[in-house]
N, CA, C and O atoms as a CHARMM CRD file, in Angstrom:
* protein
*
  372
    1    1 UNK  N    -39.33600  39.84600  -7.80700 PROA 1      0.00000
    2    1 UNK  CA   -40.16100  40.93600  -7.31300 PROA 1      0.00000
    3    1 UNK  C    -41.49000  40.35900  -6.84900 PROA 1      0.00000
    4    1 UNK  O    -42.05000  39.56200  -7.60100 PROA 1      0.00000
    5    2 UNK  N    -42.17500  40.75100  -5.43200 PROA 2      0.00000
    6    2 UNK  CA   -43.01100  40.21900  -5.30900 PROA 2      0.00000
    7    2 UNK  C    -43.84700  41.11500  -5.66300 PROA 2      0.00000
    8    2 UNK  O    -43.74800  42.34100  -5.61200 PROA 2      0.00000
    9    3 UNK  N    -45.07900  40.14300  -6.19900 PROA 3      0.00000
   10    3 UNK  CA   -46.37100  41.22700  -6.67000 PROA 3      0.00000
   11    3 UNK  C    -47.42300  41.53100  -5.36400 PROA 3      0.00000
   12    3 UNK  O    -47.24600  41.11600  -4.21900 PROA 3      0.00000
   13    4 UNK  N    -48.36100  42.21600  -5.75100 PROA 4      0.00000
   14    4 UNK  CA   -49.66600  41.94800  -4.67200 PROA 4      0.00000
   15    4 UNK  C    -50.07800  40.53900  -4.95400 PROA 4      0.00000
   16    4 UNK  O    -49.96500  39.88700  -5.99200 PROA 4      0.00000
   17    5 UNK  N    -50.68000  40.15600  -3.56700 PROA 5      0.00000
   18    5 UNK  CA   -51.21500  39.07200  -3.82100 PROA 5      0.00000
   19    5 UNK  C    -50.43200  37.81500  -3.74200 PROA 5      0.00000
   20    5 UNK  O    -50.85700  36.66700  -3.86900 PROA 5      0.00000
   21    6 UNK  N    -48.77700  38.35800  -3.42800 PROA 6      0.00000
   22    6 UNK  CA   -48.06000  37.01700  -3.96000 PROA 6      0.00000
   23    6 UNK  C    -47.80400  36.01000  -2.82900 PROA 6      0.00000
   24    6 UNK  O    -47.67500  34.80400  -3.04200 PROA 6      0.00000
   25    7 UNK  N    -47.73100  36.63900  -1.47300 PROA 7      0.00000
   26    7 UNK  CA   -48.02600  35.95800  -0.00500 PROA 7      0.00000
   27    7 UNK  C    -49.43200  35.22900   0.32500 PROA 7      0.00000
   28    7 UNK  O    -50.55200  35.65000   0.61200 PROA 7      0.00000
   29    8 UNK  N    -48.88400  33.98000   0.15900 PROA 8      0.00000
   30    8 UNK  CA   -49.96100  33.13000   0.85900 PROA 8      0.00000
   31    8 UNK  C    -50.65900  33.54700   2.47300 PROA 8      0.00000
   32    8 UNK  O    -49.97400  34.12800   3.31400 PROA 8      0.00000
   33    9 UNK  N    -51.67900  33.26600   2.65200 PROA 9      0.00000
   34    9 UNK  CA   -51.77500  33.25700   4.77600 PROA 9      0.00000
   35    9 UNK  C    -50.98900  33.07400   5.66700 PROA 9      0.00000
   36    9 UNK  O    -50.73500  33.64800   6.72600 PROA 9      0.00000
   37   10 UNK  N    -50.45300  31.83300   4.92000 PROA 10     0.00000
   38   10 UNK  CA   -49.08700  31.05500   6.04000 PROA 10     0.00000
   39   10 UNK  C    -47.97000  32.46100   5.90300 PROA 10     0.00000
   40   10 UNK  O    -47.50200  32.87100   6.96500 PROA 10     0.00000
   41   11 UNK  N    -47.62400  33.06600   4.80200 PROA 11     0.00000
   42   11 UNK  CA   -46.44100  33.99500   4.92500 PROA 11     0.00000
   43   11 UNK  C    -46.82800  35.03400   5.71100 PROA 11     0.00000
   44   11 UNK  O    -46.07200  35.64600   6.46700 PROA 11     0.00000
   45   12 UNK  N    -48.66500  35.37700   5.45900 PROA 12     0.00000
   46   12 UNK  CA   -48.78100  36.32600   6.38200 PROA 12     0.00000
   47   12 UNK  C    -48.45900  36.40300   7.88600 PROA 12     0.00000
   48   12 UNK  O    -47.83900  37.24400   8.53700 PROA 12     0.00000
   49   13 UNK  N    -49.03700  35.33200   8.20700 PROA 13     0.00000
   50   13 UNK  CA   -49.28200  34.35100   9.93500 PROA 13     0.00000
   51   13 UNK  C    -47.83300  34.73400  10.20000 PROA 13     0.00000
   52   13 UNK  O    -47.65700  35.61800  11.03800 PROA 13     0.00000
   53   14 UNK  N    -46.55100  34.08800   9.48300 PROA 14     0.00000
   54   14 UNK  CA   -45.54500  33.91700   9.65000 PROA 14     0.00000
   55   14 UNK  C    -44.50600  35.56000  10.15900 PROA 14     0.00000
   56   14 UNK  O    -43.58200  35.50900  10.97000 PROA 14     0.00000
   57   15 UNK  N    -44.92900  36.76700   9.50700 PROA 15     0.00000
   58   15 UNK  CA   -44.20400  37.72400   9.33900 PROA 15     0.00000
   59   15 UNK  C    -43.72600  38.16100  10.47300 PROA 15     0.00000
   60   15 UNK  O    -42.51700  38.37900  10.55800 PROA 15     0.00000
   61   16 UNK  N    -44.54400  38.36500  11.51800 PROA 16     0.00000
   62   16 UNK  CA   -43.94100  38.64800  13.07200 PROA 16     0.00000
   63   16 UNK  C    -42.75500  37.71100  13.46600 PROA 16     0.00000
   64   16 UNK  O    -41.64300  38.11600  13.80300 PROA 16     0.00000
   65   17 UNK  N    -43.19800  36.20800  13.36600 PROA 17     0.00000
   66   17 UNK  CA   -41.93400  35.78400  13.61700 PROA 17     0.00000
   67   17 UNK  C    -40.81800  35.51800  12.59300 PROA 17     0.00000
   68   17 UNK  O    -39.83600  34.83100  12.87500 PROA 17     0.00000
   69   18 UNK  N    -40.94400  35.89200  11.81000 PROA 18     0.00000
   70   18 UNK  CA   -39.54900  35.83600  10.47800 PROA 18     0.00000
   71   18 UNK  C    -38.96400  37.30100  11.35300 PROA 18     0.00000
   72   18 UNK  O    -37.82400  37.27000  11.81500 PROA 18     0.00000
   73   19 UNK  N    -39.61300  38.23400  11.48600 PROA 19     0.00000
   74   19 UNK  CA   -39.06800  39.65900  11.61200 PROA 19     0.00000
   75   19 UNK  C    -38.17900  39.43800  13.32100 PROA 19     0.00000
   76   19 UNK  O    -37.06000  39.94500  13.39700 PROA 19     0.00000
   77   20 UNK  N    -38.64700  38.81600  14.37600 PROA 20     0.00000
   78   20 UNK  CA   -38.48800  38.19300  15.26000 PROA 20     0.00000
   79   20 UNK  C    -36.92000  37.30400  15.54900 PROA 20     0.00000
   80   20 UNK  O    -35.94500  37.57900  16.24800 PROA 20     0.00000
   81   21 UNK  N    -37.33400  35.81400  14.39100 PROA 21     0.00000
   82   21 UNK  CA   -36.28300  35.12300  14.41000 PROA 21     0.00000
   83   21 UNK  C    -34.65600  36.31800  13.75500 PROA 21     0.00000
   84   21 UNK  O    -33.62800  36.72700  14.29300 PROA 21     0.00000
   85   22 UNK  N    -35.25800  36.44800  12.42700 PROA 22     0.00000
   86   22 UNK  CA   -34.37700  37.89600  12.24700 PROA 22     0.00000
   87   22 UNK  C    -33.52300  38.49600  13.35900 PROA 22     0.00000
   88   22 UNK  O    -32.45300  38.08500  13.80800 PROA 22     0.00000
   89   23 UNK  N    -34.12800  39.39200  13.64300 PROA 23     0.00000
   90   23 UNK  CA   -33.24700  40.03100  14.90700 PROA 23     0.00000
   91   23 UNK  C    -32.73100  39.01800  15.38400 PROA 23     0.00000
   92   23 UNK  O    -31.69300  38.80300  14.75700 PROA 23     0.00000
   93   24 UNK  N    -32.89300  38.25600  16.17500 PROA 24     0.00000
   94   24 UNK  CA   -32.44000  37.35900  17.09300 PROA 24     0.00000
   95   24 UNK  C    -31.10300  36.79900  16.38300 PROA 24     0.00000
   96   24 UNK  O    -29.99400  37.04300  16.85700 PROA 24     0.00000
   97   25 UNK  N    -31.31100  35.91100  15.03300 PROA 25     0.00000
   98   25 UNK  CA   -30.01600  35.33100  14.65300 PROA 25     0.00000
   99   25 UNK  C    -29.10600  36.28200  14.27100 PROA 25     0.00000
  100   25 UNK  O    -27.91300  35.97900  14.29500 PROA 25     0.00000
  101   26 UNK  N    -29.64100  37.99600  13.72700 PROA 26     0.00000
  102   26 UNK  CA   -28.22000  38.57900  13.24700 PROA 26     0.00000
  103   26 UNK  C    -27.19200  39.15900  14.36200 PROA 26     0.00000
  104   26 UNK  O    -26.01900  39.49700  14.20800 PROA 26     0.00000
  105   27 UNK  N    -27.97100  39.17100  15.50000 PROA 27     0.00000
  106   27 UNK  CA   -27.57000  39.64600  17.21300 PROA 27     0.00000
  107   27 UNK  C    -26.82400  38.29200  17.51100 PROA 27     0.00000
  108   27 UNK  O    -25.60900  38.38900  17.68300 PROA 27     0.00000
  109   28 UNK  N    -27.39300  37.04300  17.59300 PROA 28     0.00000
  110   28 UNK  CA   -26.24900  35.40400  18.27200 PROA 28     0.00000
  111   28 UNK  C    -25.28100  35.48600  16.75300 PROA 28     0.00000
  112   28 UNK  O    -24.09800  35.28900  17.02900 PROA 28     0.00000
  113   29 UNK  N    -25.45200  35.67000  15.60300 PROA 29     0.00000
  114   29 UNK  CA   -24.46000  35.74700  14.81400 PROA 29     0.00000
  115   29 UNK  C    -23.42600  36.85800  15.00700 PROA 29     0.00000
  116   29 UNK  O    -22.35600  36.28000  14.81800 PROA 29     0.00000
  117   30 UNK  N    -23.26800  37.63800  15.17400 PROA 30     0.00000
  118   30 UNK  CA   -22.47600  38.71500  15.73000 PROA 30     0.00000
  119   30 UNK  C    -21.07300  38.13000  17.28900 PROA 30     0.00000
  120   30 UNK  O    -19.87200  38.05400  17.54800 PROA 30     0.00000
  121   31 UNK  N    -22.50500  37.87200  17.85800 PROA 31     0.00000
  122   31 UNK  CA   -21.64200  37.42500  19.41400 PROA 31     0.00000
  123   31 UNK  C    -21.10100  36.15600  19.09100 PROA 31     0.00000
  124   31 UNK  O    -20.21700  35.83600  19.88600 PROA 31     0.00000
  125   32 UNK  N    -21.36600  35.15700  18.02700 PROA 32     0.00000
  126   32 UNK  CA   -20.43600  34.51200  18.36200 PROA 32     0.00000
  127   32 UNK  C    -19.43200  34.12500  17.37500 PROA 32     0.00000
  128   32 UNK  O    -18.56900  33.24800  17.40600 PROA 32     0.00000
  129   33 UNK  N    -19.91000  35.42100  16.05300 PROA 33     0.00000
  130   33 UNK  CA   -18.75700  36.08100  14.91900 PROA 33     0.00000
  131   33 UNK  C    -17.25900  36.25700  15.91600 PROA 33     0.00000
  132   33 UNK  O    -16.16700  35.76200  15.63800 PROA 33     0.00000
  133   34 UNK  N    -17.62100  37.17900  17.23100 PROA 34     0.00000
  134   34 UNK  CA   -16.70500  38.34400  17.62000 PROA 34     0.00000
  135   34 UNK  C    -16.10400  37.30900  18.90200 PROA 34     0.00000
  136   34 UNK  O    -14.98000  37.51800  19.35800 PROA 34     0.00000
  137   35 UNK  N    -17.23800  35.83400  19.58600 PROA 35     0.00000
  138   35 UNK  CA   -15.93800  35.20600  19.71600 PROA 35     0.00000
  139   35 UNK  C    -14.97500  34.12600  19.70800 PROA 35     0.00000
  140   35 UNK  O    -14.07300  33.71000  20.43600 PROA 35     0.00000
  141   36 UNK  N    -15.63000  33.77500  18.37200 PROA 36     0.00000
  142   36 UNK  CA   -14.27000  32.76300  17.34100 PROA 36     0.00000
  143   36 UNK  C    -13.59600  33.78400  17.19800 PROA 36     0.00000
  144   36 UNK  O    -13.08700  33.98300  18.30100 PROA 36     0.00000
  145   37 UNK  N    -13.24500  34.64300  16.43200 PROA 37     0.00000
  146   37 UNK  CA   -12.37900  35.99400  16.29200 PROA 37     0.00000
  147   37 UNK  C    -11.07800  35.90200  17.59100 PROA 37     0.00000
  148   37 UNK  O     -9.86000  35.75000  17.68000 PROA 37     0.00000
  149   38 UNK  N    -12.04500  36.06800  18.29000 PROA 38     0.00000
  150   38 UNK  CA   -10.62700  36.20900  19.85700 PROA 38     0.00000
  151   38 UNK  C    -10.08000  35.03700  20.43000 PROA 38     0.00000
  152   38 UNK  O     -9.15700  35.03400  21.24500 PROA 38     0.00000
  153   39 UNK  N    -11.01900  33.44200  19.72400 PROA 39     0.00000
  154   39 UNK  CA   -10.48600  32.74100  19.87500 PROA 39     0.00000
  155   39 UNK  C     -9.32400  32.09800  18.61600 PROA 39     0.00000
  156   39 UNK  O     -8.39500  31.29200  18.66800 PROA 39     0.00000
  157   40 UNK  N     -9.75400  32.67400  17.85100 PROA 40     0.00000
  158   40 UNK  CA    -8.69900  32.57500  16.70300 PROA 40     0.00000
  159   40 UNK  C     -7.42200  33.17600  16.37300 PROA 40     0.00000
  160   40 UNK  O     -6.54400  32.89600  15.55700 PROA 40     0.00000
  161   41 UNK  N     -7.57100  34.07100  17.23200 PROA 41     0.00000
  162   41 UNK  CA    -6.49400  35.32000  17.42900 PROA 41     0.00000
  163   41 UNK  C     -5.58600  34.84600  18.38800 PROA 41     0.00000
  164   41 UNK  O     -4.37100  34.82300  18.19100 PROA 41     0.00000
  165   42 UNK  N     -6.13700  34.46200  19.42900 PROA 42     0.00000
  166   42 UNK  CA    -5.34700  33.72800  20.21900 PROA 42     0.00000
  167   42 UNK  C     -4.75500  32.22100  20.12900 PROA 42     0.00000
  168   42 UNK  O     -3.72500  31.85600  20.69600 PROA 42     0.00000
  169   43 UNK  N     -5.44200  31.55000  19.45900 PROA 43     0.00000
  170   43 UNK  CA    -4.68000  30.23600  18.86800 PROA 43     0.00000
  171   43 UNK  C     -3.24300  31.03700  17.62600 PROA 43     0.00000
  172   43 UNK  O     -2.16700  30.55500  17.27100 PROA 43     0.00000
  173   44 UNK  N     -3.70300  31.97600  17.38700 PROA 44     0.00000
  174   44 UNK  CA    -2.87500  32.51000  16.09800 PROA 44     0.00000
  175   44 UNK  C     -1.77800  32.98800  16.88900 PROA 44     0.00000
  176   44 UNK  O     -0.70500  32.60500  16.42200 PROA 44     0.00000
  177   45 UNK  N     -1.66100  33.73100  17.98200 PROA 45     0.00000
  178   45 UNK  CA    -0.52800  34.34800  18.65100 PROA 45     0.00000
  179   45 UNK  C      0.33200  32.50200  19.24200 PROA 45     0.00000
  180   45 UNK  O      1.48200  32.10500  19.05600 PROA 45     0.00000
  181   46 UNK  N     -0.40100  32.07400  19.68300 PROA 46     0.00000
  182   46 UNK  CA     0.46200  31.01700  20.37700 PROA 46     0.00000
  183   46 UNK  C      0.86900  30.04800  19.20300 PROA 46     0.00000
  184   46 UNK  O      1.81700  29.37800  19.61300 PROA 46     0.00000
  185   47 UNK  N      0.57300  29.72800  18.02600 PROA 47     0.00000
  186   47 UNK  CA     1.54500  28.53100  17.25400 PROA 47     0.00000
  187   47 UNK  C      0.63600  28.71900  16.22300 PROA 47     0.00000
  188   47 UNK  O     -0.57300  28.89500  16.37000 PROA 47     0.00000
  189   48 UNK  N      1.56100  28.65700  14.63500 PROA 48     0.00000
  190   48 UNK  CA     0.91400  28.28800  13.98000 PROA 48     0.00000
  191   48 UNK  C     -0.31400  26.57000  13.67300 PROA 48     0.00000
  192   48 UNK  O     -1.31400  26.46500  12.96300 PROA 48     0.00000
  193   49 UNK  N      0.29700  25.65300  14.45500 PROA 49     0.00000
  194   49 UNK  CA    -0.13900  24.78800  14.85200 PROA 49     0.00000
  195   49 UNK  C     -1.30000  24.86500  15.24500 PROA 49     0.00000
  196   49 UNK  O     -2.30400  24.56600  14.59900 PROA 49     0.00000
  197   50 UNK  N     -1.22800  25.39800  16.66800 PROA 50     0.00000
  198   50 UNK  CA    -2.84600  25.66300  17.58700 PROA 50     0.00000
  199   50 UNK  C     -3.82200  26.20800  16.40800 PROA 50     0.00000
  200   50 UNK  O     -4.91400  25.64500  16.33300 PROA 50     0.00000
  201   51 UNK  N     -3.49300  27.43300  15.31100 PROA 51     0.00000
  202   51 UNK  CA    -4.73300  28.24100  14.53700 PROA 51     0.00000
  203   51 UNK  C     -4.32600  27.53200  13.60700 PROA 51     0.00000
  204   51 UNK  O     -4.00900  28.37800  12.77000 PROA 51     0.00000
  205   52 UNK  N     -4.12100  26.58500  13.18800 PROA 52     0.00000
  206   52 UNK  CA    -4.90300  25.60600  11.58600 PROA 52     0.00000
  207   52 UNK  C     -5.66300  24.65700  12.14600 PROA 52     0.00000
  208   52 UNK  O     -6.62000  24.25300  11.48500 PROA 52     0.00000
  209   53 UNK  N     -5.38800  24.02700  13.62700 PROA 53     0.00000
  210   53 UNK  CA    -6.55500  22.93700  15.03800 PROA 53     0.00000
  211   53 UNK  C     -7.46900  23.71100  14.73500 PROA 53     0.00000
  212   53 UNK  O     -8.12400  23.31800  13.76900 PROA 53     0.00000
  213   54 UNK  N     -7.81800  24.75800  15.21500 PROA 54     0.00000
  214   54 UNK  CA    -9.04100  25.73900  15.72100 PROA 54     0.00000
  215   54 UNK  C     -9.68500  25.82300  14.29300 PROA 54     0.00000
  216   54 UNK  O    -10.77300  25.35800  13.95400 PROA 54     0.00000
  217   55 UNK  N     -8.69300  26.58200  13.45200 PROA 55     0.00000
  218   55 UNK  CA    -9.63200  26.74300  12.11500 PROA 55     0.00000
  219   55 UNK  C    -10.18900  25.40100  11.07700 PROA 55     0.00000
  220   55 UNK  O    -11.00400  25.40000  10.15500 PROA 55     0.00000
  221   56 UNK  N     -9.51800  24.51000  11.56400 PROA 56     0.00000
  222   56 UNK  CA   -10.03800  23.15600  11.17700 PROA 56     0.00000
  223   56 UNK  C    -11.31900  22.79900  11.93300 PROA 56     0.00000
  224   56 UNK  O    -12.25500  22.26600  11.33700 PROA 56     0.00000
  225   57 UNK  N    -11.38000  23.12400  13.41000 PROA 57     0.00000
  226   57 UNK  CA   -12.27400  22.59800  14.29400 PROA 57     0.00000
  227   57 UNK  C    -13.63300  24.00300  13.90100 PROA 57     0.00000
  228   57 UNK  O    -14.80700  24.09000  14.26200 PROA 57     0.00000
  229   58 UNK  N    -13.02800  24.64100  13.29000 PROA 58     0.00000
  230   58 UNK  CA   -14.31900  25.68400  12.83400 PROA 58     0.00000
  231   58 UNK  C    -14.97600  24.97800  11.16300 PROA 58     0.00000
  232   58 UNK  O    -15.98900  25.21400  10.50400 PROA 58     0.00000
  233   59 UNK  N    -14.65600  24.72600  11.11300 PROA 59     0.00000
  234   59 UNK  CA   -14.36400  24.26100   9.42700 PROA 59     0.00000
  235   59 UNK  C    -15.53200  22.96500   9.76500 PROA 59     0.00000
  236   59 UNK  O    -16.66900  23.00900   9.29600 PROA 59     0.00000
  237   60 UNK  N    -15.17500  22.12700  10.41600 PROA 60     0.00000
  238   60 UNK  CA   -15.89600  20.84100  10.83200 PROA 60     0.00000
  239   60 UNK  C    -17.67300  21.44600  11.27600 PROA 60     0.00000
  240   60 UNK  O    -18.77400  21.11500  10.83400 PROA 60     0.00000
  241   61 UNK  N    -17.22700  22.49600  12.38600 PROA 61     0.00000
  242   61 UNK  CA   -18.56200  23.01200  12.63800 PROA 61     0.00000
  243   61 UNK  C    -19.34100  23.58800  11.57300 PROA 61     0.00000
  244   61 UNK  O    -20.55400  23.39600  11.66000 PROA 61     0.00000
  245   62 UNK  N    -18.98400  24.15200  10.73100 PROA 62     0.00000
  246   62 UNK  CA   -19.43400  24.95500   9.95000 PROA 62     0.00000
  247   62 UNK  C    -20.28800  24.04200   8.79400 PROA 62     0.00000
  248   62 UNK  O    -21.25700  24.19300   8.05000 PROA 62     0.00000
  249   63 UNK  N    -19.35100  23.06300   9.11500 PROA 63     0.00000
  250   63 UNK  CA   -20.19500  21.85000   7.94300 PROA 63     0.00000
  251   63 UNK  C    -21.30900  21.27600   8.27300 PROA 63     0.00000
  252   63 UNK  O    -22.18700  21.11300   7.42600 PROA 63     0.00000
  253   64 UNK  N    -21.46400  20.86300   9.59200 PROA 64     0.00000
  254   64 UNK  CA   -22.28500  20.34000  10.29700 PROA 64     0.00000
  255   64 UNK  C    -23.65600  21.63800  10.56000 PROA 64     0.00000
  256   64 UNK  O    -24.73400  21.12500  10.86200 PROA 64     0.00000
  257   65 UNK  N    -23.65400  22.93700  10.47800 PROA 65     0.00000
  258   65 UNK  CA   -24.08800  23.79600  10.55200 PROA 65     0.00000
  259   65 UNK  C    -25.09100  23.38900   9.21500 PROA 65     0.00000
  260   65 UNK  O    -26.22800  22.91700   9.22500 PROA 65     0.00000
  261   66 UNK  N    -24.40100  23.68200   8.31800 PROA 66     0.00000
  262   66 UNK  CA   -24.72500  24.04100   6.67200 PROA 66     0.00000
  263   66 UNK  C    -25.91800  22.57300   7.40100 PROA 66     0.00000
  264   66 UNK  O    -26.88700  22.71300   8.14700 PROA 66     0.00000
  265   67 UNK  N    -25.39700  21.40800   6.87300 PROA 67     0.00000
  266   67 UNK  CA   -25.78000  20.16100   7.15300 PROA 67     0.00000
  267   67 UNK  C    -27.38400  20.28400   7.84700 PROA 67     0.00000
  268   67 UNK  O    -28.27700  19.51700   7.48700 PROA 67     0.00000
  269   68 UNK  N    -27.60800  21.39200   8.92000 PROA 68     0.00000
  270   68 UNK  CA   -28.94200  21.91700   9.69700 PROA 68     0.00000
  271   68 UNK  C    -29.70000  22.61300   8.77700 PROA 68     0.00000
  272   68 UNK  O    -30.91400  22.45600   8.64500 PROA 68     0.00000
  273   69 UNK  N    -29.19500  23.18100   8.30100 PROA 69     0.00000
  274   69 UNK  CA   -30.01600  24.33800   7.71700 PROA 69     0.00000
  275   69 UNK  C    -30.54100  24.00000   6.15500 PROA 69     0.00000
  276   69 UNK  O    -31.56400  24.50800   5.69700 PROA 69     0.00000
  277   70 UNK  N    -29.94300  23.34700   5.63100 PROA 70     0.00000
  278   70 UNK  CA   -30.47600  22.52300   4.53800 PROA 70     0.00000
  279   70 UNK  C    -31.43800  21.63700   4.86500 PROA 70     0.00000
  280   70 UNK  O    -31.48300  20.69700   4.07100 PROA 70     0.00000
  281   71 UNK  N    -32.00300  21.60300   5.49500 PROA 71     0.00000
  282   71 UNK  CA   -32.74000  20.60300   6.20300 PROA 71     0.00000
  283   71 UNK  C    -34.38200  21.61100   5.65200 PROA 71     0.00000
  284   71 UNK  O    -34.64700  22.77100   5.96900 PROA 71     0.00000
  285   72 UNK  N    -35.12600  20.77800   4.87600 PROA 72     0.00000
  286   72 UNK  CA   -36.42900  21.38100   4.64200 PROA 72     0.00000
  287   72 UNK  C    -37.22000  21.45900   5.98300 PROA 72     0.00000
  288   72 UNK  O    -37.60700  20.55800   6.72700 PROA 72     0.00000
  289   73 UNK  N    -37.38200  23.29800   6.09100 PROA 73     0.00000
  290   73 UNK  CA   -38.43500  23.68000   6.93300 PROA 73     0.00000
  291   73 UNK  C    -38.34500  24.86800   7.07400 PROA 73     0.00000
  292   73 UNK  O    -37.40600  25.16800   6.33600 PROA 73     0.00000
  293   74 UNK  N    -38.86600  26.16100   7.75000 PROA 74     0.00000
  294   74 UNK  CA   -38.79300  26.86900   8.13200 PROA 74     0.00000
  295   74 UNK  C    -37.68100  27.80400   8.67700 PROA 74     0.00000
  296   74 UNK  O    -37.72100  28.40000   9.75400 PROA 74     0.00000
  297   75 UNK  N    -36.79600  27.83400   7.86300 PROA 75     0.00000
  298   75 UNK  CA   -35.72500  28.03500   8.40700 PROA 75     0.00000
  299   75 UNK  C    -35.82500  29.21700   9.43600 PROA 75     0.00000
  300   75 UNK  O    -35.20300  28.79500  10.41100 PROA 75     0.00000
  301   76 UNK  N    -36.16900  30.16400   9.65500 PROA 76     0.00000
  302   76 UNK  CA   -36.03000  31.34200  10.30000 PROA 76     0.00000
  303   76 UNK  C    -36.51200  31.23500  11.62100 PROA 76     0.00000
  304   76 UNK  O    -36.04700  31.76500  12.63000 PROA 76     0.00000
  305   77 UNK  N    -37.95000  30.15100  11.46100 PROA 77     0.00000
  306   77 UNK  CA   -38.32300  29.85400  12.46500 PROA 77     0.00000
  307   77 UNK  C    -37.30400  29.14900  13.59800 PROA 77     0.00000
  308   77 UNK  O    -37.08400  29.38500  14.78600 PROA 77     0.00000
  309   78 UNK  N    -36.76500  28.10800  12.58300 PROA 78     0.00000
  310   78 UNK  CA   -35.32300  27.11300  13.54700 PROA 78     0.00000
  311   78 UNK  C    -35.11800  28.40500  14.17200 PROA 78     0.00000
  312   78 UNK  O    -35.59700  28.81200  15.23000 PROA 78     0.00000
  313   79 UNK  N    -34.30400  29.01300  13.33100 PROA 79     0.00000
  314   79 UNK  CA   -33.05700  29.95400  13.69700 PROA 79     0.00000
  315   79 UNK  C    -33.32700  30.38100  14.95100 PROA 79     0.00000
  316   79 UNK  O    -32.48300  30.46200  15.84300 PROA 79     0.00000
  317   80 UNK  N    -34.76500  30.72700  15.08000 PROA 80     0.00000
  318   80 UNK  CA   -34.86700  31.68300  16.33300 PROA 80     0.00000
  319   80 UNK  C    -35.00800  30.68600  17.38500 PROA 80     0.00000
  320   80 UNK  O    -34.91100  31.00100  18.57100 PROA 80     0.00000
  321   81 UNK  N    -35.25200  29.38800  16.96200 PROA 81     0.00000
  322   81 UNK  CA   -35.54600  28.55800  17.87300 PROA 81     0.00000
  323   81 UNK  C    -33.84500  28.13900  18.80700 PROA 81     0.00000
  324   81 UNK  O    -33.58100  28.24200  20.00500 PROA 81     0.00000
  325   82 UNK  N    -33.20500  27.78800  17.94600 PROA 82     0.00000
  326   82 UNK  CA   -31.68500  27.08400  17.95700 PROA 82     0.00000
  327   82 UNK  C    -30.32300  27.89800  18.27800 PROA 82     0.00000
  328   82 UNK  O    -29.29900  27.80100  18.95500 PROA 82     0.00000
  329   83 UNK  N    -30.92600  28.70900  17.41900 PROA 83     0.00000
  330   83 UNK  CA   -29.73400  30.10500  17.15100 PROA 83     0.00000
  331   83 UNK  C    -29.31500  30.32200  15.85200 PROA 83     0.00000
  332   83 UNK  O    -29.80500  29.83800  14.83200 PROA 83     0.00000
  333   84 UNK  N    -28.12000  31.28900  15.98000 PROA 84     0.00000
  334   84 UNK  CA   -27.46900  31.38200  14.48000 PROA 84     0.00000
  335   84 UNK  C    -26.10900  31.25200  14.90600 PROA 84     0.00000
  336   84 UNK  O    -25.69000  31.64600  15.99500 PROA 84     0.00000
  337   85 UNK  N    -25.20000  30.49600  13.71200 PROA 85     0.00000
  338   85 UNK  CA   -24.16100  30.52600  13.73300 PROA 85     0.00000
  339   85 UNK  C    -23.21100  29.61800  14.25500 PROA 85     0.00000
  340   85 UNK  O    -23.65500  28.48800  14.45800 PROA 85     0.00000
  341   86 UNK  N    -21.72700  29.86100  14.59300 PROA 86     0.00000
  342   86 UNK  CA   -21.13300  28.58100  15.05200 PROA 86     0.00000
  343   86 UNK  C    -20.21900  29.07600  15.68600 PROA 86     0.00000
  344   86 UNK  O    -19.29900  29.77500  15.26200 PROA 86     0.00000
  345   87 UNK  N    -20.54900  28.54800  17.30600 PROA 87     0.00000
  346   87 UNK  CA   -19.27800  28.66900  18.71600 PROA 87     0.00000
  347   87 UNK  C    -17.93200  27.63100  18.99700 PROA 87     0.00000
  348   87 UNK  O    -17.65100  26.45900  19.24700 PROA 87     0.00000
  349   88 UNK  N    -17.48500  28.62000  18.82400 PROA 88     0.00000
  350   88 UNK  CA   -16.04600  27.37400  19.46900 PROA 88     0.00000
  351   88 UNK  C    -15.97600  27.01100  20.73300 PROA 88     0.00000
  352   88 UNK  O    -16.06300  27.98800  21.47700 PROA 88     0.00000
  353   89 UNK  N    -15.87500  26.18000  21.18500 PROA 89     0.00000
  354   89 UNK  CA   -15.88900  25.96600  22.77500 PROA 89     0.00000
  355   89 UNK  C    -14.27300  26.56900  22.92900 PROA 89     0.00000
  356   89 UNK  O    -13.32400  26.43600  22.15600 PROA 89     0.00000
  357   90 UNK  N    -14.34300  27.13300  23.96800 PROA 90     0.00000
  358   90 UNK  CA   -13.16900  27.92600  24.87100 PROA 90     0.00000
  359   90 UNK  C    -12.68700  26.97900  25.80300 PROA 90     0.00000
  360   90 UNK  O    -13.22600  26.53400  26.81600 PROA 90     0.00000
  361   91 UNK  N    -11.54000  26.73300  25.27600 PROA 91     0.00000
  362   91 UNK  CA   -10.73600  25.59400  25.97800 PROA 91     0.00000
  363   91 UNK  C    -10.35500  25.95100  27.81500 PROA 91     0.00000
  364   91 UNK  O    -10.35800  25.17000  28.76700 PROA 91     0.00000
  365   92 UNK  N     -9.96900  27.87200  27.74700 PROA 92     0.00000
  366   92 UNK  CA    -9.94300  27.87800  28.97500 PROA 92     0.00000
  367   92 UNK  C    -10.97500  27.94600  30.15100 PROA 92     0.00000
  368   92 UNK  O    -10.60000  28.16800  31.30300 PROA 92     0.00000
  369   93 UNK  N    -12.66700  27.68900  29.72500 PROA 93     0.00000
  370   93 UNK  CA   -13.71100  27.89900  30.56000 PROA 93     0.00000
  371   93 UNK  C    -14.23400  25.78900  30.95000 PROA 93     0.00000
  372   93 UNK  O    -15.17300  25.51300  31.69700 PROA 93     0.00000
């Protein structure tokens, strides 16, 4: 629970863009929630083969993700900087 008083300056300074990066990553997390989804769906219709590739090749990203974000700093700030989340490249574009 935070008390009064319990925000330093820097958290103050910071609040516009936490509220900022916010929006931003739960909006690129969404879009590119919804499209691994259709790309997973579609590796899943064509072979079991193709969707354990894909979900492996998500699996790899996802590590490498974590791997960023553990990284001491600002996280929210990154976020808004970088993005949120993890894209599969679309084999047919």
């Amino acid at each position: 629970v935070e008390e009064p008083g319990d925000r330093t300056r820097l958290d103050r300074l910071l609040l516009p863009f936490n509220r900022m990066g916010t929006k931003r990553f739960l909006k690129d997390g969404r879009k590119k929630t919804w499209a691994n989804t259709r790309l997973l769906n579609a590796a899943r219709a064509e072979s079991d083969d193709a969707y354990r590739s894909k979900l492996a090749e998500l699996e790899a990203l996802c590590e490498e993700r974590i791997q960023d974000l553990v990284t001491p700093r600002f996280v929210l700030i990154h976020l808004a900087r970088t993005g949120f989340g993890i894209e599969l490249p679309d084999a047919r574009t």
